[in-house]
N, C-alpha and C positions, 0 to 999 in steps of 0.2 A: 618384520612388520613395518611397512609403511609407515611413516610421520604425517601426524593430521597436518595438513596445509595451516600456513601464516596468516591469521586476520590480518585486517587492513589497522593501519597504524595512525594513531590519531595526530601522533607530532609530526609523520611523515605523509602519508597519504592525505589526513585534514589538514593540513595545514592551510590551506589556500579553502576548506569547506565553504560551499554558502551558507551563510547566516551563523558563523562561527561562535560567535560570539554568545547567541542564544542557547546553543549547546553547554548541556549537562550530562555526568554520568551518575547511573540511579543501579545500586544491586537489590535486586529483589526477585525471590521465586529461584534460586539459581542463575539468572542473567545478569551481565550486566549490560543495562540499556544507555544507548544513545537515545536522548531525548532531545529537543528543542521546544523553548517556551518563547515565542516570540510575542512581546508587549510587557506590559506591567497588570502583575495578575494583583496587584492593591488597588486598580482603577476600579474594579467592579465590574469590569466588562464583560458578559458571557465570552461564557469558554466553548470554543469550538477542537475537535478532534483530528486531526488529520493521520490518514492509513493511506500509505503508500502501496502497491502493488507487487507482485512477484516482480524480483529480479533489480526494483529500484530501494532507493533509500528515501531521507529528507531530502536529498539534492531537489526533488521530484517537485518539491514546494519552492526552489530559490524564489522564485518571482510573486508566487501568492500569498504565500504567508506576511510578508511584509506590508501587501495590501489587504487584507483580513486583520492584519494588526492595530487597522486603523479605526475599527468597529469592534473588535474581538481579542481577546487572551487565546494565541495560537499555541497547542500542544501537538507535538509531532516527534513520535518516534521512530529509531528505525526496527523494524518487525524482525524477531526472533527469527537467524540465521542470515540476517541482511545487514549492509552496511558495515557500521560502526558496535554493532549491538552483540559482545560476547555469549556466545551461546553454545554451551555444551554438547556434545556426540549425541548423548542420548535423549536430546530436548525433546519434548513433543513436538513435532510443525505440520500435525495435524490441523484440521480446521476449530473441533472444541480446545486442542488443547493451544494450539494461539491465542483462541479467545478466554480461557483461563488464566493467559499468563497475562494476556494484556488488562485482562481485570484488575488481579495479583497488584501492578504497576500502578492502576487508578486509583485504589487503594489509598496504596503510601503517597501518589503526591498530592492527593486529597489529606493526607494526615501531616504531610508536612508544609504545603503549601495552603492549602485549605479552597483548590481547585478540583471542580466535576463538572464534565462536559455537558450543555445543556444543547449543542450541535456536533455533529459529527459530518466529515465527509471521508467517504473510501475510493480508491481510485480501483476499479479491477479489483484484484483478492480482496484488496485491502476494505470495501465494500460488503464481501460474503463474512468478513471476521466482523463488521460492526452491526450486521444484520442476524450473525450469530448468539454475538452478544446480546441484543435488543431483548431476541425473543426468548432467551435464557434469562434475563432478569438480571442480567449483570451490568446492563448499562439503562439508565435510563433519558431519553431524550424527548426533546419537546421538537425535533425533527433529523430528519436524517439523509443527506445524498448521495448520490453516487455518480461518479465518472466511468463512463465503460463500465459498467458494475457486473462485472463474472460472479453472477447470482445461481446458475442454471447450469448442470452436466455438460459438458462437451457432447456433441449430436454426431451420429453418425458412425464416418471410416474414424475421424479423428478419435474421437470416444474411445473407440476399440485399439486403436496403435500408442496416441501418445502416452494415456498413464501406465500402461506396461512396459513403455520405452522408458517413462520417467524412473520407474521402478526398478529397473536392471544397471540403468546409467547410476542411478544414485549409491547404489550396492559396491561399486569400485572405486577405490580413492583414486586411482590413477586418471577415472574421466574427469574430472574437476580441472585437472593440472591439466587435460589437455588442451581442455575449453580455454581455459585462461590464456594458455602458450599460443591457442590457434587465433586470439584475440589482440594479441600482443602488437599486431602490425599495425592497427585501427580500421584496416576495412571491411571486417569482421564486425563490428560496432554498429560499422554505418549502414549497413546491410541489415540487421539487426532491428535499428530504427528506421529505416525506410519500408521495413516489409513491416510496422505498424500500421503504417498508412499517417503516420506525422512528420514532418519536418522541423528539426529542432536548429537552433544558432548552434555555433561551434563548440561552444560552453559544454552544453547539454549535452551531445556528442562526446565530448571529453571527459565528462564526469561518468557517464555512463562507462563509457571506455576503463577508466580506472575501476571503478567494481567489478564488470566480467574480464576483466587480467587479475584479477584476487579468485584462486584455487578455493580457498577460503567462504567466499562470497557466495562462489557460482554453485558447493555443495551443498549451502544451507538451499537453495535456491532448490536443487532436483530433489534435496532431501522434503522439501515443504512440495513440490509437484508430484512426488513419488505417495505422497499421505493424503492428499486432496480428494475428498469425496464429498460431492456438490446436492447427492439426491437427497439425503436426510433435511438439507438447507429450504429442498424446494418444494418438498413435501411440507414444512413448518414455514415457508412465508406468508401466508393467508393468516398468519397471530403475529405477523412482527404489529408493534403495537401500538404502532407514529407515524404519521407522515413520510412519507416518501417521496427525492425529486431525485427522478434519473435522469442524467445529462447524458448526450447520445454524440461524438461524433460522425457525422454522417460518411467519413472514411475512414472509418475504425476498421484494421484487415483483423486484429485479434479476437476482440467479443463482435461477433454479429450484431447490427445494430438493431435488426430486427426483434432481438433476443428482450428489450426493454420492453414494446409493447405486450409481450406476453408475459413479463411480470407484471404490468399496470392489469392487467385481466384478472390476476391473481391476489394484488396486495391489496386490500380497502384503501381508497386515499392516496394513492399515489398518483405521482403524473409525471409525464415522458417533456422536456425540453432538449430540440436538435441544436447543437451546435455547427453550422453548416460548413462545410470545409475543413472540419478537423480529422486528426485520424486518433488512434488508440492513447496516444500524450497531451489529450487535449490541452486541458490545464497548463502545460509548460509550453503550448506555442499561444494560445489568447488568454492570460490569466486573469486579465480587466475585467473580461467576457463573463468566465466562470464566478470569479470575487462577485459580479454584479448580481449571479441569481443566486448567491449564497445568501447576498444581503434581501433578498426578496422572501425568501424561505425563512430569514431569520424574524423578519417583519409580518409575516404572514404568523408563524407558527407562536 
């Protein structure tokens, strides 16, 4: 029998993490989470949420959170079977069962910190897990946005090839370790992010880089695309039950950008703002940009 691949290592691999220093580890549910609390949650400041994406971590926020920090108590962890975040063979990384665990989480640092998100942003997945949550009753927010918000089915050829690809790929431990090895050179990386349609500094590149070379990383990654099913979500967002701002880059190659206005058709109260020139990272190439309609939505809502 095959040996489960080696998480990523916090003395080794973080070593050098962005925002290190705000990093905690939290057991709960079976996991243990990497989280990041960036500010002082004694100020009183709303708490905002941040969800990273399939395939990224907190890296995702180095540049935002620090700026959110300055209005805001930033919570960010990294999602079950990503990053920093211990997570067992048999975890759920389905879509309710993420959002059951990332409740689970809210929970306890609600009980120990005496922190509950009164914003959230999700970037991509990370978006369909806080939109899951909402309308489950597991979170409650006075608003809620999204980045690239992978709210909706995959349409089409796509639809029909990748989640049965994700499916078959994720079933072998030996794909994981190939991914990683075929990643190892770094032009596999950059190919990677360039076919988002974003352009990231060298950093960003590199941290990404270091997650998909973790065998570790890349199976929590096919095991959560392998379990993903979008139509329950899309079927039930006409009750999510707050505000909604979808941020669009207008060169986003992953979520069709189009794919926003026809949740705005759908959700009561929402509304679509383009971010022009960015592609599917928005966030991590104009983080000013994003910080600045967080604080609009925060002031509004």
């Amino acid at each position: 029998m095959t040996e489960a691949p080696a998480p990523l290592d916090w003395d080794t691999d973080g070593a050098d993490w962005p925002n290190r220093t705000a990093s905690r580890f939290i057991d709960c549910g079976g996991l243990r989470w990497h989280v990041q609390v960036v500010g002082d949650p004694t100020r009183g400041r709303p708490v905002i949420l941040l969800l990273h994406g399939t395939g990224a971590a907190t890296h995702s926020w180095r540049t935002l959170a620090p700026l959110l920090a300055e209005d805001f108590t930033v919570v960010a962890p990294d999602l079950p079977g990503h990053g920093f975040t211990r997570t067992p063979g048999d975890a759920d990384l389905s879509l309710p069962g993420m959002a059951a665990a990332l409740s689970q989480l809210l929970v306890q640092l609600h009980g120990s910190l005496g922190m509950a998100p009164s914003f959230a942003l999700g970037h991509s997945a990370g978006a369909a897990v806080l939109a899951r949550m909402c309308i489950d009753g597991l979170l409650d927010l006075r608003a809620l946005a999204g980045i690239n918000a992978a709210l909706l089915p995959l349409q089409g050829i796509a639809g029909q090839v990748f989640l049965p690809a994700a499916k078959l790929l994720s079933a072998s431990s030996l794909v994981p370790r190939f991914f990683a090895w075929r990643a190892a050179g770094g032009a596999a990386t950059e190919r990677l992010i360039r076919g988002t349609g974003s352009i990231l500094d060298a950093e960003g590149v590199a941290l990404y880089g270091r997650l998909v070379r973790n065998a570790a990383h890349v199976s929590g990654v096919l095991r959560m695309m392998a379990s993903w099913d979008l139509t329950p979500l899309e079927r039930d967002l006409p009750r999510l039950p707050c505000p909604l701002l979808l941020m669009v880059g207008t060169r986003d190659r992953t979520v069709r950008p189009g794919d926003a206005l026809r949740i705005r058709d759908r959700v009561p109260g929402s509304r679509v703002v383009e971010l022009a020139g960015l592609g599917h990272l928005a966030h991590e190439e104009r983080a000013a940009e994003v910080a600045g309609h967080l604080r609009a939505m925060a002031a509004a809502g």
